[in-house]
C-alpha positions in Angstrom: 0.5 10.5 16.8 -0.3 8.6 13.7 1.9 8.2 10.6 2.6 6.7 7.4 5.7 6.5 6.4 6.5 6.1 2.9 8.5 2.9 1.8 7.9 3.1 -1.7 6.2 5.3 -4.2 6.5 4.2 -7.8 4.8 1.5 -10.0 5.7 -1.9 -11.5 8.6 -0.9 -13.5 10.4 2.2 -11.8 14.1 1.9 -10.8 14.7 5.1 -9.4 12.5 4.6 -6.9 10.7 1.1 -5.2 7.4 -0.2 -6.2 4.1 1.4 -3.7 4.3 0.2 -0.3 3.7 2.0 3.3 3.2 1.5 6.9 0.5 3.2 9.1 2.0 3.5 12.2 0.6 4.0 15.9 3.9 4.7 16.9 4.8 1.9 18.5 4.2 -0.4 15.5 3.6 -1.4 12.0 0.9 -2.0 9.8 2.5 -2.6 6.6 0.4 -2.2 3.0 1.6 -3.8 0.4 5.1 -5.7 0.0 6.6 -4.1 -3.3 9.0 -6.3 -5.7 12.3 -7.2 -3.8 14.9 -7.3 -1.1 14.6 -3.4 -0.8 11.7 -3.5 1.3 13.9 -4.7 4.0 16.6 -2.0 3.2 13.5 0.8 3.5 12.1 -0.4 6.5 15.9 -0.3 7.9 16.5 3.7 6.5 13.1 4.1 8.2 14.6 2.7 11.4 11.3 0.0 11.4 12.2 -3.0 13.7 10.8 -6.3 11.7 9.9 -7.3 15.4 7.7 -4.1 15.3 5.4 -5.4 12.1 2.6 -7.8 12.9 0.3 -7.0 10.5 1.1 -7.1 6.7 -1.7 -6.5 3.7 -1.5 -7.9 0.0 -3.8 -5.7 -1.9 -3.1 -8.1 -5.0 -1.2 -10.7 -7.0 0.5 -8.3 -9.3 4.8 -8.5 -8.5 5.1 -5.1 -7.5 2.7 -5.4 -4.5 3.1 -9.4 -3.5 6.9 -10.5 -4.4 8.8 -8.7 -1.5 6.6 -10.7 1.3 8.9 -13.7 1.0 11.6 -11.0 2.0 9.1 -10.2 5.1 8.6 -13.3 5.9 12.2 -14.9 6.1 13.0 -11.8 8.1 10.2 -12.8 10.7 10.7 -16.3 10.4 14.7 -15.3 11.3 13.8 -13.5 14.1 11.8 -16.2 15.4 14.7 -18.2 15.2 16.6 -16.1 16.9 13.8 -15.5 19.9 13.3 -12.2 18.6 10.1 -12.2 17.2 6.7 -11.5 20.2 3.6 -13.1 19.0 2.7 -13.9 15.2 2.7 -12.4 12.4 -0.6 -12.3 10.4 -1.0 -11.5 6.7 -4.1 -10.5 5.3 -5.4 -11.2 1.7 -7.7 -12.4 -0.3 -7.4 -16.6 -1.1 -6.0 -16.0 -4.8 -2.9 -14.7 -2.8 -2.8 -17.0 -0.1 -2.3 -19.7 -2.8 0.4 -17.7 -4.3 2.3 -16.8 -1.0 2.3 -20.2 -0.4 3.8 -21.8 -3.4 6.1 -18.6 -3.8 7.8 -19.5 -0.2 7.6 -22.8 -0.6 10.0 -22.9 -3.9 12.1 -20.3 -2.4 12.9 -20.4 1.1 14.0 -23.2 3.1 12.1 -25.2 5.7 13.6 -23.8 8.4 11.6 -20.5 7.5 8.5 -22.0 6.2 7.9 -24.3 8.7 6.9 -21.6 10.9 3.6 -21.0 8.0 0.4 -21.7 9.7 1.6 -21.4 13.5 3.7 -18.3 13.9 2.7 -16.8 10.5 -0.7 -16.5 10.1 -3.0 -16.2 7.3 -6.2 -14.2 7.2 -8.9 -14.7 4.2 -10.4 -11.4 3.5 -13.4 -10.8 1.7 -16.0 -8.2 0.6 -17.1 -5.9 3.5 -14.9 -7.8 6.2 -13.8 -5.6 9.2 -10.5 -6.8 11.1 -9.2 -5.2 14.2 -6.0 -4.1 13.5 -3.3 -2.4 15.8 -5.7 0.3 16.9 -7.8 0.7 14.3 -11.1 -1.3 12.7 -9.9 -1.7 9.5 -12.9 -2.4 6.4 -11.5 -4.7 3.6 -13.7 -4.2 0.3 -12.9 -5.1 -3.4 -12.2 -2.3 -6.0 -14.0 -4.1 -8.8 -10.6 -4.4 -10.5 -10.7 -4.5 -14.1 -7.8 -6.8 -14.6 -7.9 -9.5 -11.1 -9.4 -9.2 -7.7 -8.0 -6.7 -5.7 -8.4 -5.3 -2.1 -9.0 -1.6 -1.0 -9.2 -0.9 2.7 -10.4 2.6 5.0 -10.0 3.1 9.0 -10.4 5.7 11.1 -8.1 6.6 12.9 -7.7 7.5 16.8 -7.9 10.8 16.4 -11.5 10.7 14.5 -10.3 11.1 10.7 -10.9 8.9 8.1 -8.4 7.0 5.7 -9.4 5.5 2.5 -6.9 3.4 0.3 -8.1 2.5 -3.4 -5.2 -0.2 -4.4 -3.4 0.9 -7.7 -6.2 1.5 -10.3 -8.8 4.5 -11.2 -11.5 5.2 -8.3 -15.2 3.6 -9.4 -18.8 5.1 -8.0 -19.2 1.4 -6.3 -16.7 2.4 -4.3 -18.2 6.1 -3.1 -19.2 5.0 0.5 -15.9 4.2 1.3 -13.9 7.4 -0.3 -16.4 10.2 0.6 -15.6 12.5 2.7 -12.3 11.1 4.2 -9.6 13.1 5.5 -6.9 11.0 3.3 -7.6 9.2 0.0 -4.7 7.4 -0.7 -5.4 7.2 -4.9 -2.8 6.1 -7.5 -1.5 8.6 -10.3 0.4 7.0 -12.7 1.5 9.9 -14.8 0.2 13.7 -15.2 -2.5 14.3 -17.6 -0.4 16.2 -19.7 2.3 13.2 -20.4 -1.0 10.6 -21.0 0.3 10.3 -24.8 4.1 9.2 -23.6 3.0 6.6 -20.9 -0.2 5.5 -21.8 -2.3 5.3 -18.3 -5.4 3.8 -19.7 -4.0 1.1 -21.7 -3.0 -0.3 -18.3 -6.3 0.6 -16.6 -4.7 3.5 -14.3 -5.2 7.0 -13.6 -3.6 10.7 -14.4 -3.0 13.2 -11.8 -5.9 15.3 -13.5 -8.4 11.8 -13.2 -7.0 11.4 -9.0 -7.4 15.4 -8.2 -10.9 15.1 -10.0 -12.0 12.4 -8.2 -10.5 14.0 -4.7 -13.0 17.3 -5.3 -15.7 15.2 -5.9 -15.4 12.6 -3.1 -14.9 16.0 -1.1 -11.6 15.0 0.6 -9.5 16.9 2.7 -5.8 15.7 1.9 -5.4 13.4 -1.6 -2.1 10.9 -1.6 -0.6 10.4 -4.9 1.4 7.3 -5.7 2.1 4.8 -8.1 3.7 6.3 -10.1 6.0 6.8 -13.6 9.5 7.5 -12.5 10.8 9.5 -15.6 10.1 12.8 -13.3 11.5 11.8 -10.4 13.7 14.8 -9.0 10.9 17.4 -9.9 8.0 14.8 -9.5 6.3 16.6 -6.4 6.2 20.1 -8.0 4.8 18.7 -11.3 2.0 16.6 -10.0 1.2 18.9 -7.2 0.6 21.7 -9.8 -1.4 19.8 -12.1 -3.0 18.6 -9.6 -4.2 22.0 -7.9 -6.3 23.0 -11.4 -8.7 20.2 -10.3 -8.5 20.3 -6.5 -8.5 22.4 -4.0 -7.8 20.6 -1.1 -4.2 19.3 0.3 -2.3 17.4 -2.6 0.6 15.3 -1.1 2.9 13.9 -3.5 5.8 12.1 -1.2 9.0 10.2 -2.1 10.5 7.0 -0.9 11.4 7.6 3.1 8.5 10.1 3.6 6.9 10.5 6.9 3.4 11.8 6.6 1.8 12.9 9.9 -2.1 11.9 9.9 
C-alpha cells in the first residue's frame, strides 16, 4: 500500500494549521515534500508516528519560508541520530541550486558543527533540474519547473507501484506548459488558496495563487481522477473540507479531497 500522509495543509501565514508539507510513503519509509516553516514538522512527523531514521529522501520545491525553513529542523534531527548511531545510510535532499545555497548558509548560521559537519558526507545534496528523473524509494520520480511567476520552483509526478499516476504542481496556479505532466493522472496534488467565492477577502491573484473554482477547473480539464487541495487560507478551518469540497464539485466531477493536518490518504 501507498500513502500520503498529510503533515501540513495551510499556506505561509496560517496558525491554525502548519504550512503544506507531506510524505509519500511505501510503507516502510519516507519521502518527504516540502519542509514547512518550523519546529512542528518534527512534532507532525512524531503524531504521525514517522521515525526520522525512516526519511531518506526530502524535496524543497522552493525558497519561500513556508516550504524551506523547517529543513534545518530535519536536518539536526538526522544529524542527531547519526550521532547517536541511529541513522542507516544518508540522507539526500533534492532541489534546485538556488536552495542548496540557501540550506547551506541557513545551517550554517544556525546549527552547530557538530550537526553540519555531517553536510556533504552523510547529508547529501542533489541539483535538480528541468526534466531530471531520480530513483526514489520505489518510484522514478520526474522533477520539472512550474514556470513560477515569482522564483524558480519545482513540481514533480511518479507513478506509483500500483500503475497510477501522481502529479504535484508546487503552490501556484496550473500552466498549459505543464499539461504533459498533469493529464490524466490519478492524483493532482494542486494548491487552493481560498474558495472562489471569498477571492475579494483574500486576494489569490495578487499573490499569484489559485481558488478552489480555478483547481476544480483545471482538474476537469486535465481529466483527473482524484484532485488534492492544499495551501490554503486558514480563516475556515473547522468547516474547511465541506466548503471547498462543495464549491469544488460545481466544476468537477471527479474525487475532490480536501484533508487536514495528520490525514492519511490511501493512493
Amino acid at each position: 500500500m501507498e500513502l500520503v500522509n498529510m503533515l501540513g495543509t495551510g499556506n505561509a501565514m496560517v496558525t491554525k494549521c502548519y504550512n503544506t508539507c507531506f510524505t509519500i510513503s511505501n510503507m516502510k519509509e519516507h519521502f518527504l515534500v516540502d519542509t514547512g516553516g518550523g519546529n512542528t514538522i518534527l512534532s507532525n512527523l512524531e503524531k504521525l508516528d514517522i521515525g526520522i531514521n525512516k526519511i531518506h529522501h526530502v524535496f524543497i520545491s522552493h525558497r519561500h519560508n513556508d516550504h524551506i525553513s523547517g529543513i534545518v529542523w530535519i536536518i539536526r534531527a538526522v544529524a542527531q541520530q547519526i550521532i547517536n548511531g541511529k541513522y542507516e545510510g544518508n540522507l539526500t535532499i533534492y532541489c534546485h541550486k538556488d536552495n542548496i545555497d540557501a540550506i547551506n548558509t541557513i545551517t550554517d548560521l544556525l546549527l552547530d558543527k557538530k550537526f553540519t559537519k555531517y553536510i556533504g558526507s552523510r547529508i547529501i545534496f542533489n541539483e535538480i533540474y528541468d526534466k531530471c528523473t531520480y530513483a526514489i524509494l520505489d518510484w522514478n520520480v520526474e522533477f520539472f519547473d512550474i514556470k513560477s511567476t515569482k522564483q524558480l520552483q519545482f513540481g514533480f509526478n511518479t507513478i506509483l507501484k500500483s500503475g497510477k499516476k501522481l502529479a504535484f504542481l508546487g503552490d501556484e496556479p496550473y500552466k498549459e506548459d505543464l499539461f504533459e505532466y498533469a493529464c490524466n493522472v490519478d492524483y493532482l496534488f494542486h494548491e487552493a488558496f481560498c474558495l472562489y467565492s471569498q477571492m475579494d477577502i483574500f486576494k489569490p491573484y495578487e499573490k499569484h495563487h489559485a481558488t478552489v473554482k480555478d483547481a476544480c477547473e483545471t482538474a476537469c480539464k486535465l481529466n483527473v481522477k482524484n484532485i488534492v487541495l492544499f495551501h490554503t487560507e486558514d480563516k475556515n478551518i473547522d468547516s474547511r473540507k465541506k466548503l471547498y469540497t462543495d464549491e469544488g464539485k460545481e466544476f468537477f466531477s471527479g474525487n475532490i479531497i480536501v484533508p487536514d493536518d495528520l490525514d492519511i490518504i490511501e493512493l
